[in-house]
N, C-alpha and C positions, 0 to 999 in steps of 0.2 A: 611268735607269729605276728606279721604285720596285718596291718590294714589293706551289663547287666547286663559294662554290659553290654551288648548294641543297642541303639536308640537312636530315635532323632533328635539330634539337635540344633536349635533354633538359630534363622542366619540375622543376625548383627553385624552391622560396618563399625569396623573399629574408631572411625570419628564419631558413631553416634555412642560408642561406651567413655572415649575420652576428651570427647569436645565440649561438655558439658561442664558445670562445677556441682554440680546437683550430689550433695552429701546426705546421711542418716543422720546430722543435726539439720540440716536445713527441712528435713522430714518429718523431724519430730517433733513438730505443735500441731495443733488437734484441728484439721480444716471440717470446714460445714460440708464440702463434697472432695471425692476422693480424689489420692493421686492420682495424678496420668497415669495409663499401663508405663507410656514410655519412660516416664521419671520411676519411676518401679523397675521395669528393665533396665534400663541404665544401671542402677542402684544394683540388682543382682551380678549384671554383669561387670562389674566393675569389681564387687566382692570377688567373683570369682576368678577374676585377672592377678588381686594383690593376695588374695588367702588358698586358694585353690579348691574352697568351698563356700557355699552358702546356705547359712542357716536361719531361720527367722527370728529367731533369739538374737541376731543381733542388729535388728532393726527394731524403729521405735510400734508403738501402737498404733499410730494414725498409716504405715504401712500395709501393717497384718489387714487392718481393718480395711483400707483398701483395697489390698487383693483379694480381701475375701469378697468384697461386694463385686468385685469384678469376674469372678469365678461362679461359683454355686452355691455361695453361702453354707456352705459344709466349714465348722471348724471341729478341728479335731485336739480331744484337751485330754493330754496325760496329766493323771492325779496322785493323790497320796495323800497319806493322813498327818496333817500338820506338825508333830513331833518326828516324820520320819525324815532321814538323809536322801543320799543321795541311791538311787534301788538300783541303778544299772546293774551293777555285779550279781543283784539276788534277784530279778526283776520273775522267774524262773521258780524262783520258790513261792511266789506272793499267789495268795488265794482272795482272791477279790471279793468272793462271797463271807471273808470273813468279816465281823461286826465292824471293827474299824475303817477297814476298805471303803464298806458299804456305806456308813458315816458320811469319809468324805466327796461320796459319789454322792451322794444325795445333797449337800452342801453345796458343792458345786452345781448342780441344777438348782438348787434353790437362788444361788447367783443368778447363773442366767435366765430363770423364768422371772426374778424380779424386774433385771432390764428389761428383759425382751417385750414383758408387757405393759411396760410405759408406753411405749409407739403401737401396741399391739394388743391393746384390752382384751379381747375376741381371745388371745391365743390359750391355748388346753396344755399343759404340763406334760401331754403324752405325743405331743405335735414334733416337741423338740428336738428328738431322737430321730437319729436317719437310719444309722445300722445297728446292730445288735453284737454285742460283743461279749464272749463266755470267758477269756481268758487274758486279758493284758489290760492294767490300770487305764483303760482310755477312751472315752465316751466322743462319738461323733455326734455336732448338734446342728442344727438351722442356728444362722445369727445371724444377725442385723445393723445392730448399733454398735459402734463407737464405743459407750460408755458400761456395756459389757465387755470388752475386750480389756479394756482399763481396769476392771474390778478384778475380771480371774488372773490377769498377768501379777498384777500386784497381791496375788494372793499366796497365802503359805500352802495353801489344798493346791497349786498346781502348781508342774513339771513344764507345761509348755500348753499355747493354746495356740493355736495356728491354721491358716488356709490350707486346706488338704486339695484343693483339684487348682489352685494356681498355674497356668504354662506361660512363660514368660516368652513371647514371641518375636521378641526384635523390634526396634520403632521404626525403622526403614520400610517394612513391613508387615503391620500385625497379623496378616494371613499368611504369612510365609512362610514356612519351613524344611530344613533341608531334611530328608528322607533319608534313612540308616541308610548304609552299606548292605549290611546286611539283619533288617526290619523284611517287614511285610513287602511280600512280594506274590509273583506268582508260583514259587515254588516249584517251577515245571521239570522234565527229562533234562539231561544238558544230551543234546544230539552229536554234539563234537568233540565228546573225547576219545581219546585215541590212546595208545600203549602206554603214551609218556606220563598218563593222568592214574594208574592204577597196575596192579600189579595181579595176576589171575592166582589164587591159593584155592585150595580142596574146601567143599564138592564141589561147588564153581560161584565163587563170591568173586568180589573183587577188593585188594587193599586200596587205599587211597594212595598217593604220590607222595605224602607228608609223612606217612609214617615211621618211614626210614631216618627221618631227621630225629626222633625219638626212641629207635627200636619196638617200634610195636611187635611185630612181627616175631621178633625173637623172644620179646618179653611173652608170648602166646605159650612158649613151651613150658612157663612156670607159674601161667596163670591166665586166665581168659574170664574171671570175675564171679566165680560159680559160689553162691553163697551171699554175696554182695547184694545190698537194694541200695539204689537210689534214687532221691527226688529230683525232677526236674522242673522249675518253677517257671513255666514262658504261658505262649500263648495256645493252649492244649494239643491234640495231639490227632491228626487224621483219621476219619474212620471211613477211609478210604485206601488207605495202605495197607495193608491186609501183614506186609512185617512188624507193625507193631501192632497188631491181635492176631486174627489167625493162624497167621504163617508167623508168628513169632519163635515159637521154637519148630526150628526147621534144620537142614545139617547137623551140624557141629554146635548149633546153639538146642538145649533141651532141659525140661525139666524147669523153667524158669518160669514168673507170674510179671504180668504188667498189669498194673492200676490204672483206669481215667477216671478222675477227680475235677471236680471244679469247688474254687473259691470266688472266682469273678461275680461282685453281686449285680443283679438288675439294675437298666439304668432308671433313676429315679429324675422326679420333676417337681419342686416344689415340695420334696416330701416323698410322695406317692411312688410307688412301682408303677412305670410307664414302658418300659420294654419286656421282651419274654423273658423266662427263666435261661440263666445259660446252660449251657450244655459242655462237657466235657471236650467237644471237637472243635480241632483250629479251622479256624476260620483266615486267619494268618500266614501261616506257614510258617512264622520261624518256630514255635515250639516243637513242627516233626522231623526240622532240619536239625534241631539241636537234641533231639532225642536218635534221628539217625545215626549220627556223629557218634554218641555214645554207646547205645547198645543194639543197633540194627542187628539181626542173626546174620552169621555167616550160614549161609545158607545156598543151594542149589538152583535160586531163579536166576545168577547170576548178579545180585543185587551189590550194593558197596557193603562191608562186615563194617559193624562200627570197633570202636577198641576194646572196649568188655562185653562182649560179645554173650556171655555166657550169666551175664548180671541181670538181675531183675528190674525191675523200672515203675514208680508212680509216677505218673504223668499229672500235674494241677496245674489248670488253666483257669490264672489269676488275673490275667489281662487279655485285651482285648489287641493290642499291641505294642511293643516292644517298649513305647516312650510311656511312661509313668506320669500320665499329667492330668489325669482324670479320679475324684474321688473316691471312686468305684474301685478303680486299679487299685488304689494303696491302698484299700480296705483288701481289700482279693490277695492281693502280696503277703502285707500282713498277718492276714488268716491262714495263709499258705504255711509259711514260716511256722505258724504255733501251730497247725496239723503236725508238720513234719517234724519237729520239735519231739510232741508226742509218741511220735511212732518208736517204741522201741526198736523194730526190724530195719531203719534206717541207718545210716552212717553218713553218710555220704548228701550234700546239698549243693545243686545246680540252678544259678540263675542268674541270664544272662538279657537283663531288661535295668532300667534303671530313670534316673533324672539327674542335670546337673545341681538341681535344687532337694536338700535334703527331708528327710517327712521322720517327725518324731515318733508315728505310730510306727511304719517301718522299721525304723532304729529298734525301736522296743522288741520287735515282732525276730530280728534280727539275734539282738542278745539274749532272747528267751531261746531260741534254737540254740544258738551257741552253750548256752548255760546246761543243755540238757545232752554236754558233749558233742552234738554233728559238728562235721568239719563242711565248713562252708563256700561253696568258691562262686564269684562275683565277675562279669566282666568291666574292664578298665574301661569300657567305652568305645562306641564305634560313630563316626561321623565324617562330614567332607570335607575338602582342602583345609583354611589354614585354621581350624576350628579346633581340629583334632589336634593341632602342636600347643595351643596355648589352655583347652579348657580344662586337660588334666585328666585325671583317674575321676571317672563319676561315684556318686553317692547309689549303692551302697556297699560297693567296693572300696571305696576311701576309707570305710568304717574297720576299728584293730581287728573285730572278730569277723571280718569276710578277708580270704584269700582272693588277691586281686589279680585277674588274670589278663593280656592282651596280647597280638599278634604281630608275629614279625614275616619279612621276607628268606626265600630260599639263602639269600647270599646272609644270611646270619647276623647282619648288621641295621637291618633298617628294620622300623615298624611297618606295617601295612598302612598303605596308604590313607586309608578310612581310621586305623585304630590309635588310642589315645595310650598315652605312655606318661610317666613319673614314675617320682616317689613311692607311691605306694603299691608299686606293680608287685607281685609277690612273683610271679612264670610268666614265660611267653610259650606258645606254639609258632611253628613256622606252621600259615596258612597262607602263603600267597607267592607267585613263584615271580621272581623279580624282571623277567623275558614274558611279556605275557600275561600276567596278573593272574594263572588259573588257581580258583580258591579248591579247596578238599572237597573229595565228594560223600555224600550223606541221600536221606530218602526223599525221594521226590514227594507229592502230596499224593499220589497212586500210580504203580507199575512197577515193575523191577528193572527200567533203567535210571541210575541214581542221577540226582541234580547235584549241584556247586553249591557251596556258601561258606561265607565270607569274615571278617570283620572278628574284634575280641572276642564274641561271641560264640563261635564256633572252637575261638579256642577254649573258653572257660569251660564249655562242655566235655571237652578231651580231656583237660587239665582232671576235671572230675572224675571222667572215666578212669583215666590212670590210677588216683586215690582207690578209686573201686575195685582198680586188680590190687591192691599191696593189700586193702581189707579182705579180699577173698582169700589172699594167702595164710594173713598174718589176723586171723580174725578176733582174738583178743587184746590186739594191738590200740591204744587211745587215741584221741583226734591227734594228739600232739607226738604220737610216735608215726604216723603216718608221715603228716607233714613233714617233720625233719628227716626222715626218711628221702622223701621228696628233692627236701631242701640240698642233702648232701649227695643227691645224686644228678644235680644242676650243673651247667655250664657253666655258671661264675663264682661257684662256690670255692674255696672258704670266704670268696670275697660278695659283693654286690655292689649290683651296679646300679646308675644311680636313675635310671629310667626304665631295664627290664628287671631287677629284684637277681633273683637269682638263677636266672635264665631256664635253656629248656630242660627239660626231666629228660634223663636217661632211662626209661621206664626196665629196661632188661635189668641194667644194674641195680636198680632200684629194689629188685624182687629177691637179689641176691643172698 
C-alpha cells in the first residue's frame, strides 16, 4: 500500500517562492526577533516545490520558533523515553501511563517550565498544558522562547517539537487565501439538475451520474454495505437533514446506526477556553456533503442514494473547516484518528481535510489507527489553477499508511480541475463531467433535493464507501485484502500510473 483531502490552499506568486535566495542555512542562527512570515513562506514553499513535502524537522530552531511566535504559541512535542528507537511501527501498542512513558513526560516539562520561566517568573507548571491528551506520546504546551525550542529539539526525550497552528499565507498577500473547490460553502439544493445528472432506482432515490463510471449500481446486487461502519472524519454532520438521523433508515436502507461525535476542542486564548463547547453539527457543510456521498439512504423522498447505502456511519467533527491550520483542528483530527482507532466496530476511515504543511501529532494519530488495522483513505487535495498542478498530494494523504485518493474528469484522462495529482495518489473517482463541470450529487444541509460537490474530496469519500461494500461482503477479510482487492480491480492495474496510482475501482468486479 502506498502513501483531505479538499482544503484551502494558500495563493503565492511563483516569483515570490523563487526570486528570492532565502535558504534553511541562512535561517539557522538564532535572531533576537523572528523570521518574516514571508522568509518562512517562502522557505515552506519552496520545500514544497523541490520535495513535495514539508516537514519542520527540516528546518533549523530559529524557524520553528518563529512561527510559533507568529501563530498561537501552542507547540506540540512528540516524546519517548531516551533508550527507545524509532515507535512509528509500535506507536499503537505504547501505554503512556506506563512508568517510563510517564518519566519522560515529565522531563520534558521539567525542560520547558525551566525556560519558560526565565522570561516568566510568575508562570505555574500547570499553565503550560493547552490540551489534554489520554492516548499518543505528545504533550501540547504554551512556549515562548527560543532557548526552549533549542533544549527539547536537541534532546534524546523528544521525537519532534513544533508549531501546531502555523498557516503559511503567501507574502504577496498575508490575508489571502484561495478557497477549496470544494471547502466550506453553502451547501444548498442544486435547482438545475436534469436527467443527465442522476439516474431514478426504487423506491424513488436518485443515482448520481458518476456512478456508472465505477459500476455502482451493479455492484448493489452483491452488496449495498449492510454490516460495514465507517468513520467519517470532516467537518460534522447536519442536524438538519433528517437523512442522516431520522430518515436515515428509510427504503431500501434499514436496520443501520449513525453516530455524531465531536473531537474539535474549544477555541482557546492565551491558555483559557474562550469559545463554547462544540457540538457535533457542521456548521460547514462539507462533512454532510461527504457523508451524503457515502451512505445517504436510498430512500423514498427522492433524495441522491449514496454508494453504501446500507452501511452504518460515525460522523466526528474535528475541524471547523476543511484546511488544517488551526491548533485546535490538529488536536480534533488527531483525537479523531485514536477514537476511531479504538473502535473495534470500525474498518473503514474517511477524511477528506488536510494541510500542505505536515503536523507530527497527526502523523502519530494516523499510524496509531492504522496500527490497530483500519484502512485509511485521505484525499490528495483540492485547490485553484495552477497550485493544484505543482503542490502535489497533501499531508496526510502523502503519509504510506493513508490511501491517497483524487479526482478526475468524465473523459478519463484529466484530473479535475481543482484536484491535486502524483505520486502518491493510490484511486481516482471521476467526479467532474469534462462539458460542464457538473460535480456528483450528495445531501444538501436540509431537504430531499440533493446538492453537487466537488474536488478529491468527494472522491475519497466513495473511494471509502467502496472499501465498505467489499467489508460488508467479505467481512473477515484485512485492511490489506480489501485494498488489493481494490487494487486489482482498477483501471491501470497490473500496471500504475504515475499521477492516478491505480485508477478507478471497478466496484462490481471487485465484489466478485
Amino acid at each position: 500500500m502506498r502513501k483531505f483531502t479538499a482544503l484551502a490552499v494558500m495563493a503565492i506568486t511563483l516569483c515570490a517562492c523563487t526570486g528570492e535566495n532565502t535558504t534553511n542555512e541562512a535561517l539557522s542562527t538564532n535572531p533576537s526577533t523572528p523570521i518574516s512570515r514571508s522568509e518562512l513562506d517562502q522557505t515552506i514553499f519552496k520545500t514544497l516545490q523541490n520535495s513535495g513535502k514539508f516537514e519542520w524537522s527540516s528546518v533549523s530552531n530559529a524557524m520553528v520558533w518563529s512561527a510559533l511566535t507568529q501563530s498561537d504559541n501552542v507547540l506540540s512535542v512528540g516524546y519517548k523515553p531516551e533508550n527507545e528507537g524509532d515507535i512509528n511501527s509500535k506507536i499503537h501498542l505504547i501505554d503512556i501511563n506506563a512508568t517510563e512513558w510517564k518519566n519522560a513526560r515529565e522531563k520534558v516539562l521539567d525542560i520547558v517550565f525551566e525556560e519558560e520561566s526565565k522570561t516568566n517568573p510568575s508562570l505555574k507548571r500547570s499553565e503550560l498544558q493547552v490540551f489534554e491528551e489520554s492516548t499518543l506520546p505528545v504533550i501540547d504546551l504554551k512556549v515562548s522562547n527560543l532557548s526552549t525550542i533549542e533544549r527539547l529539539r536537541s534532546s534524546k526525550l523528544v521525537r519532534y517539537a513544533e508549531p501546531m497552528g502555523y498557516e503559511a499565507k503567501g507574502s504577496s498577500n498575508a490575508n489571502s487565501k484561495v478557497n477549496s473547490d470544494s471547502g466550506c460553502d453553502s451547501n444548498t439544493p442544486e435547482t438545475g439538475l436534469s436527467g443527465a445528472d442522476y439516474t431514478i432506482i426504487s423506491p424513488n432515490a436518485k443515482a448520481s451520474w458518476n456512478y456508472a463510471y465505477h459500476n455502482v449500481t451493479q455492484a448493489w446486487a452483491k452488496s449495498t454495505g449492510t454490516g460495514a461502519k465507517m468513520v467519517i472524519i470532516d467537518t460534522g454532520s447536519s442536524d438538519s437533514q433528517e437523512n442522516l438521523g431520522s430518515a436515515f433508515n428509510q427504503g431500501s436502507s434499514s436496520g443501520r446506526t449513525v453516530e455524531k461525535l465531536v473531537t474539535l476542542p474549544r477555541k482557546t486564548f492565551l491558555g483559557f477556553n474562550t469559545g463554547p463547547v462544540e457540538t457535533p453539527n457542521d456548521g460547514c457543510g462539507h462533512g454532510t456533503s461527504m457523508q451524503g456521498a457515502a451512505v445517504a439512504p436510498r430512500g423514498t423522498d427522492g433524495n441522491t442514494a449514496g454508494i453504501a447505502y446500507n452501511a452504518n456511519l460515525i460522523s466526528i467533527r474535528a475541524a471547523a473547516d476543511v484546511f488544517l491550520n488551526e491548533s485546535r483542528e490538529n488536536k480534533g483530527v488527531a483525537d479523531a484518528f485514536t477514537l476511531a482507532g479504538n473502535r473495534t466496530d470500525v474498518r473503514v476511515i474517511s477524511m477528506s481535510m488536510g494541510n500542505i504543511i505536515s503536523s507530527g501529532q497527526v502523523a502519530d494519530a494516523v499510524r496509531y489507527a492504522y496500527g490497530k488495522g483500519k484502512l485509511i483513505f485521505c484525499a490528495a487535495g483540492t485547490s485553484f489553477g495552477w497550485t493544484a498542478g505543482w503542490a502535489g498530494v497533501i499531508f496526510p494523504a502523502n503519509m504510506t499508511e493513508a490511501v491517497a485518493v483524487t479526482g478526475i474528469k468524465d473523459n478519463l484522462t484529466q484530473r479535475c480541475d481543482a484536484c491535486h495529482e502524483g505520486s502518491d495518489v493510490d484511486f481516482v473517482v471521476v467526479m467532474e463531467k469534462a462539458s460542464g463541470g457538473r460535480k456528483p450529487l450528495s445531501l444538501a444541509m436540509s431537504g430531499d433535493t440533493p446538492s453537487t460537490v466537488g474536488g478529491s474530496s468527494v472522491a475519497t469519500a466513495s473511494t471509502a464507501a467502496m472499501a465498505s461494500l467489499i467489508f460488508s461482503k467479505y467481512p473477515s477479510w484485512t485492511r490489506d485484502q480489501v485494498f488489493d482487492r481494490m487494487k486489482q480491480n482498477a483501471s491501470y492495474y497490473p500496471s500504475r500510473n504515475g499521477n492516478f496510482g491505480w485508477g478507478r475501482v471497478n466496484i462490481d468486479n471487485a465484489l466478485n
